[in-house]
NUMAR-839486 format. One record per residue (C-alpha): x, y, z; residue in one letter; residue number from 1. Coordinates in nm, 4 decimals, padded with zeros to 6 digits. Layout:
N
X, Y, Z, a, NUM
...
This chain:
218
00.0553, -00.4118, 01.6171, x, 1
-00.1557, -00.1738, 01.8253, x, 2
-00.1315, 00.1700, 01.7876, x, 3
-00.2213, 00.4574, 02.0739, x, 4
-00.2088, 00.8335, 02.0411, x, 5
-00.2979, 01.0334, 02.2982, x, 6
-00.2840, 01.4129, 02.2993, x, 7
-00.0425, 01.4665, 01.9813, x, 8
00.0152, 01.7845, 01.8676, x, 9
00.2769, 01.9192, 01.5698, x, 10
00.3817, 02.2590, 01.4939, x, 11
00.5915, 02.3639, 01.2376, x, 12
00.7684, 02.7144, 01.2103, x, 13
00.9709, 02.9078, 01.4876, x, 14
00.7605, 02.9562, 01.7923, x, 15
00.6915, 03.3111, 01.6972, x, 16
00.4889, 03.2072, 01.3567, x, 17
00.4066, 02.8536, 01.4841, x, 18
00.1758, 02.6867, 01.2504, x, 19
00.0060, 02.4033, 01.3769, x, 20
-00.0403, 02.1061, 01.1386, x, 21
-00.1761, 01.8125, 01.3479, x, 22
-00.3790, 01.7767, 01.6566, x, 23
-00.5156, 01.4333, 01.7771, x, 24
-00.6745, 01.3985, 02.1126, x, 25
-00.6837, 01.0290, 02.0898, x, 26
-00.6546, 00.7277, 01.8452, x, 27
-00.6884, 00.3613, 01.9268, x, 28
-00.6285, 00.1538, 01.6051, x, 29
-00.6272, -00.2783, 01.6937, x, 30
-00.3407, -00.4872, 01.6218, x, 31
-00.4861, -00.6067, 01.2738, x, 32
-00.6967, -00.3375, 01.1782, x, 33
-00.7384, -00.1604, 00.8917, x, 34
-00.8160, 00.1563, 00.8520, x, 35
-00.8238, 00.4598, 00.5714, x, 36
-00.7176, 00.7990, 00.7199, x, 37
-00.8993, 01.1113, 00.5179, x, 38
-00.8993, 01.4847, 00.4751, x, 39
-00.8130, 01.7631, 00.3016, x, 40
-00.5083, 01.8936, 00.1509, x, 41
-00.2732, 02.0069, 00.4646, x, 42
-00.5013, 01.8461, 00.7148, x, 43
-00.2003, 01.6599, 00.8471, x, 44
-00.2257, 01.3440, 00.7200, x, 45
00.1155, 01.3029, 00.6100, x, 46
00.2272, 01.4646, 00.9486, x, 47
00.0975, 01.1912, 01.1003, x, 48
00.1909, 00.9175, 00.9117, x, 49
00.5479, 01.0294, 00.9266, x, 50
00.5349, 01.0685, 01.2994, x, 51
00.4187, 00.6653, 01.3453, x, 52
00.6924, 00.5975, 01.1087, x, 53
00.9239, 00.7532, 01.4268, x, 54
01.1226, 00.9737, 01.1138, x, 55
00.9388, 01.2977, 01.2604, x, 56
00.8995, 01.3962, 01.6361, x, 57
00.6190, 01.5546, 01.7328, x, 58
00.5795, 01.8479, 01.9395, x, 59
00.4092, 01.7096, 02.2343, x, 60
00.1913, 01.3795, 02.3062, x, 61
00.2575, 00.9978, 02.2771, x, 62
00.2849, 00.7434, 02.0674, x, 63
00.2313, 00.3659, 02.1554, x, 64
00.3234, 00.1178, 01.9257, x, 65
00.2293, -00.2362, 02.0913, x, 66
00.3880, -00.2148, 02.4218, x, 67
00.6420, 00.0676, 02.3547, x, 68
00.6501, 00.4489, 02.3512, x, 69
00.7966, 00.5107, 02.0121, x, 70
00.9484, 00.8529, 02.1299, x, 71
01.1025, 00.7202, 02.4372, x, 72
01.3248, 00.5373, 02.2386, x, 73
01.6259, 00.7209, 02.1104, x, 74
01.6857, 00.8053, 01.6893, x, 75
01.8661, 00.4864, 01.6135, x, 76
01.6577, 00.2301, 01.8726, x, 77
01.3489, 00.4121, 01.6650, x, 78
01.5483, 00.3442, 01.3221, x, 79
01.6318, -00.0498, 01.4265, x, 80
01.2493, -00.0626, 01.5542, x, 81
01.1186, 00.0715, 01.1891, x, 82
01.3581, -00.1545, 01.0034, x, 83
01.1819, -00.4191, 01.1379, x, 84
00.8296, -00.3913, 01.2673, x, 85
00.7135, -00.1120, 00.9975, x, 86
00.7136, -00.0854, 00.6515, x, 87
00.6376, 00.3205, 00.4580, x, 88
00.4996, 00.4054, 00.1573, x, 89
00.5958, 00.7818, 00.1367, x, 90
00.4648, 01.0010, -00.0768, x, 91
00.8226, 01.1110, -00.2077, x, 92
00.8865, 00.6927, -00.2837, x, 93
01.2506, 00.6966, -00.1003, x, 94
01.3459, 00.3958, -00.3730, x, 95
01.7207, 00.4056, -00.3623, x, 96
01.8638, 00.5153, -00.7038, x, 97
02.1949, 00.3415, -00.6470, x, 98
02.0173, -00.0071, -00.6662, x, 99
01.8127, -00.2332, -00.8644, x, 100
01.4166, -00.2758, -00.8052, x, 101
01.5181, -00.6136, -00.6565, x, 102
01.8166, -00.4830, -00.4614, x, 103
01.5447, -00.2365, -00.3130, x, 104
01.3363, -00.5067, -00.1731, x, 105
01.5858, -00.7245, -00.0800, x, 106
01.7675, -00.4947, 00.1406, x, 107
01.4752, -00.3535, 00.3265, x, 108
01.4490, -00.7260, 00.4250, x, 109
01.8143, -00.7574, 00.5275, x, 110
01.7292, -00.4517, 00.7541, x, 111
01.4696, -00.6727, 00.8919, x, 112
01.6795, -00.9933, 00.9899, x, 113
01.6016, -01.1944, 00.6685, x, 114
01.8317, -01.3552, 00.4819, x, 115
02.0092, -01.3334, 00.1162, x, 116
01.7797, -01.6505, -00.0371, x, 117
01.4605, -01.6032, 00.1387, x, 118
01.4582, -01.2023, 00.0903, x, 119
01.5236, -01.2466, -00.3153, x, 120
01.2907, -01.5055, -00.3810, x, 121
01.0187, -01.3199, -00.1814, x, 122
01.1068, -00.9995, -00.3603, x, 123
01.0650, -01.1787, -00.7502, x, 124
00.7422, -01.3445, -00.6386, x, 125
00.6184, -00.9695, -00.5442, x, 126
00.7686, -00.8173, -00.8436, x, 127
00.6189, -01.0614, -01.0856, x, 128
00.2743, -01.0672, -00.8792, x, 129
00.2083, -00.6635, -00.9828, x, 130
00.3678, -00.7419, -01.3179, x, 131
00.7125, -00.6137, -01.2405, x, 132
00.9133, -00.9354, -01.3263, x, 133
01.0975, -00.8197, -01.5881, x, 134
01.1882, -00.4473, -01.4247, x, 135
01.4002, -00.6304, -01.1313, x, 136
01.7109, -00.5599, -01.2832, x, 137
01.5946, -00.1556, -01.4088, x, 138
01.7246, 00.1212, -01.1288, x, 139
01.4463, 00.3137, -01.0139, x, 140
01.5021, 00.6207, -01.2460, x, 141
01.4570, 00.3601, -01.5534, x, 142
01.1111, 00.2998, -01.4125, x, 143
00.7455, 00.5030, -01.5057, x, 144
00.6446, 00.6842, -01.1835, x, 145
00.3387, 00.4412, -01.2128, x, 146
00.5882, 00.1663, -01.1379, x, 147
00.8064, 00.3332, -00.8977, x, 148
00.4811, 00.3354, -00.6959, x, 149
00.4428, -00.0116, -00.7150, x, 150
00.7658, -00.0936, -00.5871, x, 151
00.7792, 00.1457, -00.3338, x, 152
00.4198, -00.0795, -00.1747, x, 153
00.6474, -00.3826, -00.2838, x, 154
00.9311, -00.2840, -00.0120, x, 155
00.6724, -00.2015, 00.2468, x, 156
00.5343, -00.4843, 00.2522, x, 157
00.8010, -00.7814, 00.1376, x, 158
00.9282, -00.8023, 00.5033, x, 159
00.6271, -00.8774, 00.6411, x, 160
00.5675, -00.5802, 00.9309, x, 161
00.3102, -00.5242, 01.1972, x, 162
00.2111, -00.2138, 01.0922, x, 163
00.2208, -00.0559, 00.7242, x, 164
00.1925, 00.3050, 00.6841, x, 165
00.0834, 00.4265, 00.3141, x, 166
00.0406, 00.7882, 00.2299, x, 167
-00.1084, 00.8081, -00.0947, x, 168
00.0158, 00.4762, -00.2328, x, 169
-00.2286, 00.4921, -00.5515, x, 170
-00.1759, 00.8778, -00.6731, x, 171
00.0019, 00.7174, -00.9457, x, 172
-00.1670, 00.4459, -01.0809, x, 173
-00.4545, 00.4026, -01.2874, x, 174
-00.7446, 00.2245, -01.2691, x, 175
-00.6051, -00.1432, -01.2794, x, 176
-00.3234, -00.0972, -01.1013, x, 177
-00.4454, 00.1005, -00.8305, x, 178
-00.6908, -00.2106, -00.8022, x, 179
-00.3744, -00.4920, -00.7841, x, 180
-00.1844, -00.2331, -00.5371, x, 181
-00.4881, -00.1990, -00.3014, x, 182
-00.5383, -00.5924, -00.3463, x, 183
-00.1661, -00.5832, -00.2363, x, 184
-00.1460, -00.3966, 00.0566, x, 185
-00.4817, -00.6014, 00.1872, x, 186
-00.3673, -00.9425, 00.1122, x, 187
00.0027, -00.9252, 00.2867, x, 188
-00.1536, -00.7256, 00.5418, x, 189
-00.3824, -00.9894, 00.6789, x, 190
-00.1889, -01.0453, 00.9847, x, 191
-00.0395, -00.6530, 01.0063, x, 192
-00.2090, -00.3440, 01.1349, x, 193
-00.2825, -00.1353, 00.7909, x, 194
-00.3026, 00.2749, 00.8359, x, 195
-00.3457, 00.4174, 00.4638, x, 196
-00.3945, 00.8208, 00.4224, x, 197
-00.5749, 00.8866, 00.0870, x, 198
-00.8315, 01.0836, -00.0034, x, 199
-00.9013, 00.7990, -00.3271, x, 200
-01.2458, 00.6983, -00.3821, x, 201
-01.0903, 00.3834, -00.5357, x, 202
-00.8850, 00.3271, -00.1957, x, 203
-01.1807, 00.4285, 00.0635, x, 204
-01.4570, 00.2049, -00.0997, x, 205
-01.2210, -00.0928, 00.0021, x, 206
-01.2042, -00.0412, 00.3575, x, 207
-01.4987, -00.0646, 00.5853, x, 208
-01.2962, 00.1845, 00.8249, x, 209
-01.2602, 00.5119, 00.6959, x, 210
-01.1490, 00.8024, 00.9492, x, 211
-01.1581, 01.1784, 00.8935, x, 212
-00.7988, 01.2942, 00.9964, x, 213
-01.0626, 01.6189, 01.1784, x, 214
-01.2510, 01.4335, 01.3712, x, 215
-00.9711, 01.3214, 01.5747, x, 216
-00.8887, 01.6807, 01.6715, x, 217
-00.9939, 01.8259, 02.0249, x, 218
């Protein structure tokens, strides 16, 4: 999936103590690419990232994805186009408590038009490919934050999106497992756009594009 910003701005605060927290005069990112987003603490990565996902609305500019303007669709055409064409690795995880690790991954494929057989054998071969076989029964709380991470890239990723959004998707892990996650995210993402926001030596030595979030600003 292509992705086109032009002019984006976002302020947070009432208009009398505004504080703006992301300015991007323009980003072109290739259906396919993939691309590591850096910067400093509160340089708006996140901002962004959650503004592509459609969840936040920005305070002025656009936002192409492919061959739509993501905020000229309404909330729930932008909720039924995330379902299926993006997959989020938030900072703040968003695993439902309520279900299993497998029930996780199985229903953010549902949401994505695939079915009951297909979406649970995809989601063991991912769980037991980062060495979560055996947790695909646990509920989320049951798991280390280490692999609550883990599943969180799992769901991204199991339905097979154009474009994958991951904010931080190895503060978690160590060494090893940042390694498999990163392997992760690369390998299913051969065919997707990839936008990751990290400021992880371990994350930016894998990608041979690697963006300052401040360069981007007018």
């Amino acid at each position: 999936m292509r992705v086109g910003l032009r002019e984006l701005s976002h302020s947070y605060g009432a208009r009398a103590a505004q504080r703006s927290a992301l300015r991007v005069a323009a980003l072109e990112i290739e259906s396919g690419a993939k691309l590591c987003l850096v910067g400093n603490s509160g340089s708006g990565k996140t901002t962004l990232l959650n503004i592509l996902a459609g969840v936040l609305v920005p305070t002025s500019g656009r936002v192409l994805l492919g061959d739509r303007d993501l905020f000229e669709l309404k909330e729930a055409e932008r909720d039924r186009f995330r379902a299926r064409h993006i997959g989020c690795v938030f900072q703040t995880l968003n695993l439902l408590q309520g279900l299993s690790v497998l029930e996780n991954l199985t229903l953010a494929q549902r949401f994505a038009g695939i079915g009951g057989a297909a979406a649970r054998r995809t989601g063991l071969e991912l769980l037991e490919r980062l060495g979560l076989g055996e947790r695909a029964g646990a509920r989320p709380a049951e798991l280390s934050l280490g692999e609550q991470q883990r599943v969180a890239i799992l769901r991204a990723v199991c339905k097979a999106p154009a474009l994958v959004l991951a904010d931080e998707p190895t503060a978690s892990l160590d060494d090893d497992n940042a390694r498999a996650a990163i392997d992760l995210l690369l390998e299913t993402c051969q065919n997707s756009t990839l936008l990751v926001a990290s400021h992880d030596a371990r994350v930016m030595a894998r990608f041979a594009s690697v963006q300052q979030l401040a360069e981007l600003s007018p």
